[in-house]
C-alpha positions as a Markdown table, in Angstrom:
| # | Residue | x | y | z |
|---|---|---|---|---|
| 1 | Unk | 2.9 | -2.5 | 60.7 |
| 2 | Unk | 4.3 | -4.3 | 63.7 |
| 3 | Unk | 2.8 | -8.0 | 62.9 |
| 4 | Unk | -0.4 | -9.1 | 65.5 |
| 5 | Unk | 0.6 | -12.6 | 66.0 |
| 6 | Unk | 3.7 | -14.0 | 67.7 |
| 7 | Unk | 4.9 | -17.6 | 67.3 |
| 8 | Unk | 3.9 | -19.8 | 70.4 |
| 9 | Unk | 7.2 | -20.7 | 71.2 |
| 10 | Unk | 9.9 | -17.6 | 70.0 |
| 11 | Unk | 12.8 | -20.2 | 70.8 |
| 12 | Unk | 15.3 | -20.3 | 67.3 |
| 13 | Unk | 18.5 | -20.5 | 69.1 |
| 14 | Unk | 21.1 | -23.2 | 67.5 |
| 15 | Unk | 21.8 | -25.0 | 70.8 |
| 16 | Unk | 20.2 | -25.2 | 73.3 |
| 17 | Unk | 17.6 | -25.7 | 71.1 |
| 18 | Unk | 13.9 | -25.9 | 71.5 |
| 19 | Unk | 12.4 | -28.5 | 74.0 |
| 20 | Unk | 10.0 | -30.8 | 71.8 |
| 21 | Unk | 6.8 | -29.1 | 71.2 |
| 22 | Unk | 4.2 | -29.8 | 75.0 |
| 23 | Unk | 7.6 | -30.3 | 76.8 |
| 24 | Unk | 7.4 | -29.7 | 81.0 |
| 25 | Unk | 9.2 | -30.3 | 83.9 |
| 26 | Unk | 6.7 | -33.0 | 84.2 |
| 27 | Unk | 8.7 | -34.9 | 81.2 |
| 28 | Unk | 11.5 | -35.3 | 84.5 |
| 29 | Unk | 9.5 | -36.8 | 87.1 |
| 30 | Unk | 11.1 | -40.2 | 86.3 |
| 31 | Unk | 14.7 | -38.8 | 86.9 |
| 32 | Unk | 17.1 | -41.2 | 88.7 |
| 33 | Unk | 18.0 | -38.4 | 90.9 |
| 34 | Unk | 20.3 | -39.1 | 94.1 |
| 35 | Unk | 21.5 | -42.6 | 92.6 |
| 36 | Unk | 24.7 | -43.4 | 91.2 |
| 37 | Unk | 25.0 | -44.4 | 87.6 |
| 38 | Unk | 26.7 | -47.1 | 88.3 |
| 39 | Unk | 23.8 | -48.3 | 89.8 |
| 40 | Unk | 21.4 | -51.2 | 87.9 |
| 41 | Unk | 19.1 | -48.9 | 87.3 |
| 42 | Unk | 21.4 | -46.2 | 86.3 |
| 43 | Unk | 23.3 | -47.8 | 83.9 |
| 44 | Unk | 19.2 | -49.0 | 82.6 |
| 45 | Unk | 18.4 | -45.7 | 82.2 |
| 46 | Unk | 21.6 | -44.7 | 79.7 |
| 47 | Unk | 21.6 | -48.0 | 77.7 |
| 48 | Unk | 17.6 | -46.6 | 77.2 |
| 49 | Unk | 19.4 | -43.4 | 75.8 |
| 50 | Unk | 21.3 | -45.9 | 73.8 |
| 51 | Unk | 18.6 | -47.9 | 72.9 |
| 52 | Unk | 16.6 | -45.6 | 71.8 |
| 53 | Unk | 18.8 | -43.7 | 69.9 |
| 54 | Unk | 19.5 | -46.8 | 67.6 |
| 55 | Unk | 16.0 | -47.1 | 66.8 |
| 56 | Unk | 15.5 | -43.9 | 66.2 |
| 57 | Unk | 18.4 | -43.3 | 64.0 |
| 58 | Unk | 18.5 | -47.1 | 62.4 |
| 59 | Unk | 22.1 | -47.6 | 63.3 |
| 60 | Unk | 23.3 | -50.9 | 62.3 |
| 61 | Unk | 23.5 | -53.6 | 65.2 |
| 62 | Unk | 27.3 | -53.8 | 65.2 |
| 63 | Unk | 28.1 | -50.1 | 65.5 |
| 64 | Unk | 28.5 | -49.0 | 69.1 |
| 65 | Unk | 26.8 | -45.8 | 70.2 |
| 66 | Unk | 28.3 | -44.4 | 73.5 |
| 67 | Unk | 27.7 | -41.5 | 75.4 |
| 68 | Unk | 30.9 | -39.1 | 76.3 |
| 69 | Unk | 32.1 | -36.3 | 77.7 |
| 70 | Unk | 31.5 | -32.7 | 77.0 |
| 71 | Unk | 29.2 | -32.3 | 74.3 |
| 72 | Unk | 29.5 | -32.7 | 70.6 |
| 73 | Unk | 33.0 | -31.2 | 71.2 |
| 74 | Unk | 34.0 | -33.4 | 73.7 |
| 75 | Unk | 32.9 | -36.5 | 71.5 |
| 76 | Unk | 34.6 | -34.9 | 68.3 |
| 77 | Unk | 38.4 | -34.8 | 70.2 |
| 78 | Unk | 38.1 | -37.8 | 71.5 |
| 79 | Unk | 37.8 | -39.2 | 68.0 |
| 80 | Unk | 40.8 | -37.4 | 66.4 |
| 81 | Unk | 42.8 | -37.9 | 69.8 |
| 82 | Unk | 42.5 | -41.6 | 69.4 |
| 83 | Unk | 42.1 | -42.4 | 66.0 |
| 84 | Unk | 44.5 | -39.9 | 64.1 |
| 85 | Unk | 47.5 | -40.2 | 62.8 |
| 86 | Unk | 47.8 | -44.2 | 61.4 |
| 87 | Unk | 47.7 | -42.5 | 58.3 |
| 88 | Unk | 47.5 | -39.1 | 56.5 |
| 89 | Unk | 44.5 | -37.2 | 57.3 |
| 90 | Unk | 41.9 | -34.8 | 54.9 |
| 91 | Unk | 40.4 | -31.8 | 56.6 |
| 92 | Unk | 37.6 | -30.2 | 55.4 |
| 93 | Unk | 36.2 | -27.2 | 56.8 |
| 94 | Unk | 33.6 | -24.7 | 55.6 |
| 95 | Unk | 32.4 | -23.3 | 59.0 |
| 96 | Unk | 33.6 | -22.3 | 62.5 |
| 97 | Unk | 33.7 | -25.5 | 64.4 |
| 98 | Unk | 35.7 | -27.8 | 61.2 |
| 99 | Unk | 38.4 | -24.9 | 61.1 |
| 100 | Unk | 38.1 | -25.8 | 64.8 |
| 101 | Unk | 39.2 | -29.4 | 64.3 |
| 102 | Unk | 41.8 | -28.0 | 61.6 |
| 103 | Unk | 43.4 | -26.3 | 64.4 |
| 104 | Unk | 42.8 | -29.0 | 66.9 |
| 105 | Unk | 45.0 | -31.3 | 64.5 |
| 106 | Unk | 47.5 | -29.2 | 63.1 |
| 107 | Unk | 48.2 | -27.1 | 66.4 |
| 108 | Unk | 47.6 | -29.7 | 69.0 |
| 109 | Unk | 48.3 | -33.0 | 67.8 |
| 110 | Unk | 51.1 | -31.9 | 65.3 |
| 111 | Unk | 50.2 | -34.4 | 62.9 |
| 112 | Unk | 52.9 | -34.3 | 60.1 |
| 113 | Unk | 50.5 | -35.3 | 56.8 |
| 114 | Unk | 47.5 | -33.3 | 57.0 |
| 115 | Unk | 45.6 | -31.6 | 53.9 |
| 116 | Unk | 42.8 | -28.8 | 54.5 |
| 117 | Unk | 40.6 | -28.6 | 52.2 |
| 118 | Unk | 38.5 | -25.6 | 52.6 |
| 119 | Unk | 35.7 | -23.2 | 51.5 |
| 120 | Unk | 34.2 | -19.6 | 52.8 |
| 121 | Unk | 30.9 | -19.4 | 54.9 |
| 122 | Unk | 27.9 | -20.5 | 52.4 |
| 123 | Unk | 30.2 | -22.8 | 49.9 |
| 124 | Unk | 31.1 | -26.2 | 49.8 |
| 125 | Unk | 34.6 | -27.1 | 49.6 |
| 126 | Unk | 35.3 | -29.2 | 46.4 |
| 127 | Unk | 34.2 | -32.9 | 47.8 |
| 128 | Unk | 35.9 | -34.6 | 45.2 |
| 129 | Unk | 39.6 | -33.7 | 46.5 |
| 130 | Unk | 38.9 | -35.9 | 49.6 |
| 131 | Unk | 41.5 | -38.4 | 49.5 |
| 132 | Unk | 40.1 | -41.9 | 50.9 |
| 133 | Unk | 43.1 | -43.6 | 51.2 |
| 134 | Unk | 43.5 | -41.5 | 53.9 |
| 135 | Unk | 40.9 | -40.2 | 57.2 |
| 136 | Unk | 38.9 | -37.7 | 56.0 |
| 137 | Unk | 37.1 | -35.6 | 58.6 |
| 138 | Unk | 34.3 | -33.4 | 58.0 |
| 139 | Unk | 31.3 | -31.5 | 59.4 |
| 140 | Unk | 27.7 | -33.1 | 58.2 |
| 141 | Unk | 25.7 | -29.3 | 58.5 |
| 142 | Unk | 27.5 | -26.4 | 58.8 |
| 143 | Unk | 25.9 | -25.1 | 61.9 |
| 144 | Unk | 27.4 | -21.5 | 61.6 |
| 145 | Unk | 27.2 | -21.5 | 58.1 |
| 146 | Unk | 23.8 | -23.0 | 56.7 |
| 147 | Unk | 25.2 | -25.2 | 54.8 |
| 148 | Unk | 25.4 | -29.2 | 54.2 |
| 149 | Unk | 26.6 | -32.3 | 52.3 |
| 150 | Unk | 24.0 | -33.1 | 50.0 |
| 151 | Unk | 24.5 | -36.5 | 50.5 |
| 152 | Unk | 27.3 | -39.5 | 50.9 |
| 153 | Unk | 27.5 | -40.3 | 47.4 |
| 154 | Unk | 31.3 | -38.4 | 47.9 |
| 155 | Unk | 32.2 | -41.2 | 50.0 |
| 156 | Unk | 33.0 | -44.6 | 49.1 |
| 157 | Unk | 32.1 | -47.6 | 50.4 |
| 158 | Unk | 35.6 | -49.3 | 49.7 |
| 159 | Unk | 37.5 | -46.4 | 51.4 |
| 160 | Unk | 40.4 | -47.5 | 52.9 |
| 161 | Unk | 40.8 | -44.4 | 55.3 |
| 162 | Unk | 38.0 | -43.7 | 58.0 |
| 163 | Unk | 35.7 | -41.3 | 57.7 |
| 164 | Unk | 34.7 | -39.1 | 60.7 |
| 165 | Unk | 31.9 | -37.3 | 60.6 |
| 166 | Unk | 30.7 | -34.2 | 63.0 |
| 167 | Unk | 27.1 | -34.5 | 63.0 |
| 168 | Unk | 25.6 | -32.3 | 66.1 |
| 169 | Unk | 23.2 | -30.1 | 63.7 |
| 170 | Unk | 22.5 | -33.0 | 61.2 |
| 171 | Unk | 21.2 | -35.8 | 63.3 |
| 172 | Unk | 17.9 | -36.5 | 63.8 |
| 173 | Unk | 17.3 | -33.7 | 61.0 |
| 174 | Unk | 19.3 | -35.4 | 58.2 |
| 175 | Unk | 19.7 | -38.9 | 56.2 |
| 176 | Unk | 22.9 | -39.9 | 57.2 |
| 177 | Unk | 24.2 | -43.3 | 55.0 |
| 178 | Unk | 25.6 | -45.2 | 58.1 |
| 179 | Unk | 27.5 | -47.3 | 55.5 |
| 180 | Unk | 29.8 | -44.8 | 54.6 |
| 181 | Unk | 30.1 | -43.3 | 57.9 |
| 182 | Unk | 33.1 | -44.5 | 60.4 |
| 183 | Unk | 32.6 | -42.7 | 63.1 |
| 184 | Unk | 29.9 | -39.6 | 64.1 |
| 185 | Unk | 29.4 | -37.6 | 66.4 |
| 186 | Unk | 26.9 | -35.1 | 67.9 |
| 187 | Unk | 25.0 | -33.2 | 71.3 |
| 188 | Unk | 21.6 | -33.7 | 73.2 |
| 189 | Unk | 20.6 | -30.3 | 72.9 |
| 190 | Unk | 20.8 | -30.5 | 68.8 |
| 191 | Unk | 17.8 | -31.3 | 67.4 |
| 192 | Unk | 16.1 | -32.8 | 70.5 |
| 193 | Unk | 16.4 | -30.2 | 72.2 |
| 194 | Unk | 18.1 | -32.1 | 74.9 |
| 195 | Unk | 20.4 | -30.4 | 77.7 |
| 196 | Unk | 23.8 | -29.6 | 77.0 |
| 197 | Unk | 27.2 | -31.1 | 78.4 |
| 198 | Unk | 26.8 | -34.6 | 77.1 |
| 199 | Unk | 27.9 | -35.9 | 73.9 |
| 200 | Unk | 27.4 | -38.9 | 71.2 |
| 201 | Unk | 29.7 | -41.3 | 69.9 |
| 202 | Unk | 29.2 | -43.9 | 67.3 |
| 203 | Unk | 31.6 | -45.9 | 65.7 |
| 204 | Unk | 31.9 | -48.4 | 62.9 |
| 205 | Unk | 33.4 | -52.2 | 62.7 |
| 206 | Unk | 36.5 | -50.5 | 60.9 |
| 207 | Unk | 36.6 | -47.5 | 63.5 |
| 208 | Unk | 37.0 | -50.2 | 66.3 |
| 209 | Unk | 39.0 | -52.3 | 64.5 |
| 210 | Unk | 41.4 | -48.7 | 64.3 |
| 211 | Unk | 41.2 | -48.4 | 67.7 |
| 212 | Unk | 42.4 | -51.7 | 68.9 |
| 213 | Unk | 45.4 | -52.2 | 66.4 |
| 214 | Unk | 47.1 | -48.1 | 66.4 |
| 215 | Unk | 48.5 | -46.9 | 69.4 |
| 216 | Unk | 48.8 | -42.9 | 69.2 |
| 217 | Unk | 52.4 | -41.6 | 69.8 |
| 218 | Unk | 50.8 | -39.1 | 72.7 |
| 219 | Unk | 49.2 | -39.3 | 76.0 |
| 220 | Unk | 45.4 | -40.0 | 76.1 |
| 221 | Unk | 44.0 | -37.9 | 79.4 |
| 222 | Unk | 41.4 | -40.4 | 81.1 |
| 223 | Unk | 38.2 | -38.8 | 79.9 |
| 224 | Unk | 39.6 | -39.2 | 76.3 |
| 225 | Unk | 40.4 | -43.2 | 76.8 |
| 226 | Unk | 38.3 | -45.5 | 74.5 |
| 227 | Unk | 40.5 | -49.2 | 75.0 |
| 228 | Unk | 42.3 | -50.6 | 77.8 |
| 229 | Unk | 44.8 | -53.2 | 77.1 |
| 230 | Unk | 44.4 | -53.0 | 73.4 |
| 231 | Unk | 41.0 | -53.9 | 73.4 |
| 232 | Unk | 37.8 | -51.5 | 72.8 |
| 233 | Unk | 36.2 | -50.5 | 76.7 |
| 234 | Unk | 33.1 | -51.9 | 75.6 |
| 235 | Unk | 31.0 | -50.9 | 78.8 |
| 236 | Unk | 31.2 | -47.0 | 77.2 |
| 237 | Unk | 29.1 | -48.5 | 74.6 |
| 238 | Unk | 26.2 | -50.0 | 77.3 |
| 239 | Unk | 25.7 | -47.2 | 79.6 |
| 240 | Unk | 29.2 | -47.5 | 81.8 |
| 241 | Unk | 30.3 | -43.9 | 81.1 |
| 242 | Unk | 33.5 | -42.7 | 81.6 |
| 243 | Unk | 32.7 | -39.9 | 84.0 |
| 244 | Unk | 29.1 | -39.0 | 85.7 |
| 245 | Unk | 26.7 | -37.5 | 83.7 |
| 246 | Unk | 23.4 | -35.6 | 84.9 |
| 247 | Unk | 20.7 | -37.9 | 85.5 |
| 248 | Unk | 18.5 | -35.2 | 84.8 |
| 249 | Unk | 20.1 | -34.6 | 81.5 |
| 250 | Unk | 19.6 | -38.7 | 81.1 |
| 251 | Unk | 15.8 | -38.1 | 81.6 |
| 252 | Unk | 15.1 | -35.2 | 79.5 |
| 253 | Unk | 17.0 | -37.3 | 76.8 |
| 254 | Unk | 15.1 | -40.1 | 76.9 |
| 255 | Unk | 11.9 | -38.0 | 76.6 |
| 256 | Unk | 13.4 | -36.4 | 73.7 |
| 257 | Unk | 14.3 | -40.2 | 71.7 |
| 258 | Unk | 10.7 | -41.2 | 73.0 |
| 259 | Unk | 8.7 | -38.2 | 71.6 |
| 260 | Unk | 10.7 | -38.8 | 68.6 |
| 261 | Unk | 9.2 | -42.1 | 67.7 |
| 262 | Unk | 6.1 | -41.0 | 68.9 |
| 263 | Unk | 5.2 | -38.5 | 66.0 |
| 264 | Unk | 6.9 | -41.2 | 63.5 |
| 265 | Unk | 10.8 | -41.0 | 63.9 |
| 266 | Unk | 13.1 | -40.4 | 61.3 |
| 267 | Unk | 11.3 | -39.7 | 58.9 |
| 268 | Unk | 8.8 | -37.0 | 60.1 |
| 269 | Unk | 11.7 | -35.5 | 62.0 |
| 270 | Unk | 13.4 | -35.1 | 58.5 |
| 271 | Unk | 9.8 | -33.9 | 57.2 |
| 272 | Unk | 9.2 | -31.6 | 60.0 |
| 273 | Unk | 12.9 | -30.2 | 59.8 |
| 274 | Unk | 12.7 | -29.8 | 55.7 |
| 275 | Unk | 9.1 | -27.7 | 55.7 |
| 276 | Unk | 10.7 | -25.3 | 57.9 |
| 277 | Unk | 13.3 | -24.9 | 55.2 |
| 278 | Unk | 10.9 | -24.4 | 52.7 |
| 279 | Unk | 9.0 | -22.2 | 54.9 |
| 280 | Unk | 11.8 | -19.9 | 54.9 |
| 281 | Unk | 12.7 | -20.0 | 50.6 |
| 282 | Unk | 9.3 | -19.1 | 49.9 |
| 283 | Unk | 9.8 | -16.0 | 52.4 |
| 284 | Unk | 13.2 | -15.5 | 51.0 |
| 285 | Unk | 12.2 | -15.8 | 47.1 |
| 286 | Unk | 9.6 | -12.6 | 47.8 |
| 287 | Unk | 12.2 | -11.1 | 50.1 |
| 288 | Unk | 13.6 | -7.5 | 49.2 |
| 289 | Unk | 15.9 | -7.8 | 52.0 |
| 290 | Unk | 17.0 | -11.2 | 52.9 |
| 291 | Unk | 19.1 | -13.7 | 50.7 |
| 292 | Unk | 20.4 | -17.5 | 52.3 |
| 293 | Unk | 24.1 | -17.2 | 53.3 |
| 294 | Unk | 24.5 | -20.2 | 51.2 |
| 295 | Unk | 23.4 | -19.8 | 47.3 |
| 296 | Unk | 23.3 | -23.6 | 46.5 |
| 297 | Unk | 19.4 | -25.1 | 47.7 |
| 298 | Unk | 21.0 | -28.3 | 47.0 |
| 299 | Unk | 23.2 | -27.9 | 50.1 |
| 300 | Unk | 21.4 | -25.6 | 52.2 |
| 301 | Unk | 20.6 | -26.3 | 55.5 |
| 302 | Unk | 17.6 | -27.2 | 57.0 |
| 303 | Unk | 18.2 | -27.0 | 60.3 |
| 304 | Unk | 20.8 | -24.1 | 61.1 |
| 305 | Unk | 19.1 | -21.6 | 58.3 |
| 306 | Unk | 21.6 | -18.8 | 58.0 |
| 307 | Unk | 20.6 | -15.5 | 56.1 |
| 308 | Unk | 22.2 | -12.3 | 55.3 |
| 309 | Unk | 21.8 | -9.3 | 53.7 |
| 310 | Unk | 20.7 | -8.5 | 50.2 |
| 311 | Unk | 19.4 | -4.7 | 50.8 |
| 312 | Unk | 21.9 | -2.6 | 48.4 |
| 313 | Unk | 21.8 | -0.2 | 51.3 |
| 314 | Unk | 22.3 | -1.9 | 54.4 |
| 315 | Unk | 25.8 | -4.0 | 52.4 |
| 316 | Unk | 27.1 | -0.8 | 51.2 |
| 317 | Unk | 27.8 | 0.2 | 54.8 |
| 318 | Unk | 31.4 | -1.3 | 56.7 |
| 319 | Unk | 31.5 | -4.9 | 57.8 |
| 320 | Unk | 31.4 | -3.2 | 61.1 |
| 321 | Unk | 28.2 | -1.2 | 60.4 |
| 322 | Unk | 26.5 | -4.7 | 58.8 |
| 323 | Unk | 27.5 | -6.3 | 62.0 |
| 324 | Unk | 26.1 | -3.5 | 64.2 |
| 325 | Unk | 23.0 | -3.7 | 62.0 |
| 326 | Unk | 22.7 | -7.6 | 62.7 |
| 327 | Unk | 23.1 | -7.3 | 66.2 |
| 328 | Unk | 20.0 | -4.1 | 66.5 |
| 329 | Unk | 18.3 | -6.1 | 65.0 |
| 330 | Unk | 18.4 | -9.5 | 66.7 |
| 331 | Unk | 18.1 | -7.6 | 69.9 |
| 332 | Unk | 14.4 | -5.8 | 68.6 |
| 333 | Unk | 13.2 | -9.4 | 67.8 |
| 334 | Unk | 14.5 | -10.6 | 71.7 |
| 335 | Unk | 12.6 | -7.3 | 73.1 |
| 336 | Unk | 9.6 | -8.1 | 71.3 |
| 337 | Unk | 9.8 | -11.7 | 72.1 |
| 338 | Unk | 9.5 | -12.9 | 68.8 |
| 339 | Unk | 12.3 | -14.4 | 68.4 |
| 340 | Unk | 15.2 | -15.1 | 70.5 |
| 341 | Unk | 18.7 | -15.8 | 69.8 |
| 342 | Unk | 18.4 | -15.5 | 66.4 |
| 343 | Unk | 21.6 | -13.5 | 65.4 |
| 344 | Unk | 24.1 | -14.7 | 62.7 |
| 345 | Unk | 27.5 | -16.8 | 64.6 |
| 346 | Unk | 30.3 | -14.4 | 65.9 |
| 347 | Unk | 32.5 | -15.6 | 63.4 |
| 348 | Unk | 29.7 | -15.8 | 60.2 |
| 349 | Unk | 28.9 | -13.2 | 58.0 |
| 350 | Unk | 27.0 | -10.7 | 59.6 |
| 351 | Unk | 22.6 | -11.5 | 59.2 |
| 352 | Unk | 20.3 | -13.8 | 61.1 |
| 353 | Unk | 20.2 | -17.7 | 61.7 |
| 354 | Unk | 17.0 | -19.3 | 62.3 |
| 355 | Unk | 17.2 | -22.9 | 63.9 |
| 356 | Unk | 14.6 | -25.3 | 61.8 |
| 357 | Unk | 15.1 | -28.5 | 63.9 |
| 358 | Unk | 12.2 | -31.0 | 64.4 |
| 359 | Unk | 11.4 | -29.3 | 67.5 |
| 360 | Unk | 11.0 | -26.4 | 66.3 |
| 361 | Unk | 6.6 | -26.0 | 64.7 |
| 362 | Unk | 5.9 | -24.9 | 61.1 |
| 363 | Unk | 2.9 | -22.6 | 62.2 |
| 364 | Unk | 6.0 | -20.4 | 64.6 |
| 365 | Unk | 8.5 | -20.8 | 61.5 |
| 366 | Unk | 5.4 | -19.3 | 59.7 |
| 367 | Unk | 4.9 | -16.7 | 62.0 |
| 368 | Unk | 8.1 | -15.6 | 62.9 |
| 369 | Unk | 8.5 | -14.3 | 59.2 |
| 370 | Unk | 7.2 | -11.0 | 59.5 |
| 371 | Unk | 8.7 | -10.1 | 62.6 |
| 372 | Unk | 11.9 | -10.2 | 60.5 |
| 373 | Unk | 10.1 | -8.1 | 57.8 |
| 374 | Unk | 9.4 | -6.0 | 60.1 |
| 375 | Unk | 12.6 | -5.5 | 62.6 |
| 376 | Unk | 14.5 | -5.4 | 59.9 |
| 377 | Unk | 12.3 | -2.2 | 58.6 |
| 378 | Unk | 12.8 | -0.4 | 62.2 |
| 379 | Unk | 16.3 | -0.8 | 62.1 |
| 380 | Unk | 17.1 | 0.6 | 58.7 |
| 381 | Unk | 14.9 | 3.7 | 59.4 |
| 382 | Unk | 16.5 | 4.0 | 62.4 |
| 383 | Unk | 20.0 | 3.7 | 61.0 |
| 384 | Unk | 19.1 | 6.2 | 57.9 |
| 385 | Unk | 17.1 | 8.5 | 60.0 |
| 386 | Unk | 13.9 | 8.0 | 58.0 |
């Protein structure tokens, strides 16, 4: 039976991701809009974004937070692009965006001493094999892949390499150890639901100490530049961006941060992110259908919840036919507007992924559950003419 209730908001996509829960166009009337943000009350408004995000996240006073260029992605290559190649670098990837970096370093920067150390959609690469005498760069959560670090206990705090970490799906979802963290990175619309095009950038003591004693072998493009004369550009890291961002974008992030430590930051963003999880095993452990892409629960994801198949029927057809299957399927979820966006990564295995973000309300995690149960019914009599 097709189920009676819908969840309030059917949003699950895994960026742009849900607008905190009561969020309006009101939440923008304060928008600096026709100002520069060079202005005094420009650059107010993105040290507030920077500001905020320190107390939300308890960064430590002497990292710098700045805001960058083109999203998470924009934020992750300027890292490597400045930082890499002092010394021989680990690569770990387990998902589509760190085989991304993998090819970023080994294709485009042509880095001579570079090990990848990788694993398949739903594993862990070994973390033990990191080499911290060396940079070691890795993804926090897997977005595409469900799948997370369970912790920092891997890294050490006497490394002598940096470690760079890609955190777009883990912040503001996940405890991440600052201590053992060098430089991160993520996007507004992650899990704050912010608007997209504008990216994070913190870095440690030791990752500005990198910066202002290697100089890269290659050209640095403007947007990518993080030091002039040797020295760190330290108005990045007070709201003097490198190129203009939205002010509107500024706004809606700034209601996100302050919504944040209105229901209790961190720590009921981690709460509210984790029950959806569980929310989803309990459906999954009664499932006849469904199975998490990633086996371990100890690294499984709470905010990017990836599941595939488990139905002897449906995996017995082609990888073609699966994918077929996934995509009917995501598509009679979007028509019924239960939920949208919710079909596996191009790249993934084919099955579903449900963002579980802090934005995102148990009660339409809840409810969104049999709609699955029951699209995923439709399809398979459809596809075996039952």
């Amino acid at each position: 039976m097709k189920p009676a209730r819908r969840p309030s908001n059917p949003l699950f996509s895994s960026g742009p991701c849900a607008k905190r829960p009561g969020w309006s166009l009101d939440a923008l009337d304060g928008a600096l809009l026709g100002r520069s943000h060079r202005s005094k009350p420009g650059k107010a408004k993105l040290k507030e974004v920077i500001d905020l995000t320190r107390a939300v996240l308890a960064i430590p006073g002497d990292y710098r937070i700045g805001i960058v260029p083109a999203s998470d992605t924009g934020a992750v290559e300027m890292a490597l692009w400045n930082l890499l190649g002092e010394r021989g670098v680990d690569m770990m990837a387990w998902e589509s965006f760190g085989k991304e970096w993998v090819t970023d370093v080994t294709k485009q920067l042509r880095l001579s001493d570079v090990r990848t150390i990788q694993a398949p959609y739903g594993e862990l690469p070994d973390l033990s094999q990191a080499d911290f005498s060396r940079d070691v760069v890795f993804t926090w959560n897997g977005t595409t892949s469900g799948v997370r670090v369970p912790d920092g206990d891997w890294i050490p705090a006497d490394r002598e390499g940096l470690s760079i970490c890609d955190a777009t799906s883990a912040a503001f979802a996940m405890d991440i150890p600052w201590s053992k963290i060098d430089v991160a990175t993520w996007s507004w619309q992650k899990v704050l639901g912010g608007e997209a095009a504008h990216g994070m950038l913190v870095l440690s003591p030791r990752a500005v100490a990198r910066l202002e004693s290697f100089r890269p072998d290659r050209p640095l493009p403007k947007i990518f530049r993080l030091t002039s004369g040797g020295k760190l550009i330290e108005g990045i890291f007070v709201g003097d961006t490198i190129n203009t961002p939205s002010m509107l974008c500024v706004e809606d992030a700034i209601d996100g941060l302050r919504w944040s430590l209105s229901v209790g930051g961190l720590t009921q963003l981690i709460r509210r992110s984790e029950q959806n999880l569980r929310i989803v095993s309990e459906w999954v452990a009664a499932s006849t259908w469904a199975g998490f892409l990633g086996d371990d629960p100890a690294t499984r994801s709470c905010t990017s919840i990836c599941l595939r198949f488990t139905d002897p029927e449906v995996t017995a057809l082609t990888p073609e036919a699966q994918a077929d299957f996934a995509k009917k399927l995501a598509a009679l979820l979007e028509k019924e507007e239960a939920a949208f966006d919710a079909g596996s990564y191009r790249d993934a295995p084919p099955g579903l992924r449900l963002w579980g973000g802090a934005t995102v309300e148990n009660e339409d995690m809840e409810a969104v559950l049999p709609w699955l149960d029951w699209a995923f019914a439709t399809v398979k009599a459809e596809t075996f003419g039952r």
